[in-house]
N, C-alpha and C positions, 0 to 999 in steps of 0.2 A: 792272658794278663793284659795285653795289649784292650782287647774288647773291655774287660772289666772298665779300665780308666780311663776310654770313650765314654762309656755309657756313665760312669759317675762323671764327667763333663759334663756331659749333655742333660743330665740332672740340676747339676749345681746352674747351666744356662738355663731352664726352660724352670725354673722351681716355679715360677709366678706362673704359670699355664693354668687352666684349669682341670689336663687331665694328671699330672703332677702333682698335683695339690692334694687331688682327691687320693691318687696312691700314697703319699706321706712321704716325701724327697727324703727328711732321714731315714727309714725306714729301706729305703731305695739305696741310699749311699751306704748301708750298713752292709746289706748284701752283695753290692758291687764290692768293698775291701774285702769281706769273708772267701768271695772266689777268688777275688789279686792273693791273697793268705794261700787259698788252697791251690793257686796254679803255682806258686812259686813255690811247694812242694816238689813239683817236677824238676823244677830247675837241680836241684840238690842228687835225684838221682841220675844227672848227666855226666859227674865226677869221675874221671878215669882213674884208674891205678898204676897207668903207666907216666903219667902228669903229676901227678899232684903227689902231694906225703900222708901216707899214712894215719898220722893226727888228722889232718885235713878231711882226709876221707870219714874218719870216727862222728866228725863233728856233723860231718855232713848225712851220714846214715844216721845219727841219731837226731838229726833236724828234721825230718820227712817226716814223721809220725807225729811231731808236735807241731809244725806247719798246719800238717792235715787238718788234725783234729781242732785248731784252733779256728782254721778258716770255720769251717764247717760249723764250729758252736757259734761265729761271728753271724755267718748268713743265715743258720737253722735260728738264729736268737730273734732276730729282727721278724722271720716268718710266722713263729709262737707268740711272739709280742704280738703281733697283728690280730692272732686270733683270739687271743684269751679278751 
């Protein structure tokens, strides 16, 4: 997560570069949040059952597979746009 929102930093500083340009900065910052999306996936299965409540827990197993799969069409969308 952490790397993701460096490297969309380092994006949003450096847009005017010329090798930036040429990769397409939004294009770049799409797939940078699609991994932030799919790392914080992880975060959700760290939830203990000895901590937290049971609702808690529900919401949170059923937030990993829609995390996932969102990051994923977020970052895979920008890669497909690129090529079509």
């Amino acid at each position: 997560a952490t790397c993701s929102l460096l490297l969309t930093f380092w994006v949003v500083v450096r847009r005017r570069s010329q090798v930036v340009r040429a990769s397409q900065p939004l294009f770049l910052i799409m797939i940078c949040i699609g991994t932030l999306v799919m790392g914080s996936a992880i975060i959700t299965l760290t939830f203990d059952d000895e901590i937290y409540e049971q609702h808690a827990l529900d919401i949170a197993c059923m937030s990993t597979p829609w995390l996932g799969s969102i990051g994923f069409t977020i970052a895979f969308s920008a890669l497909f746009a690129k090529t079509w």
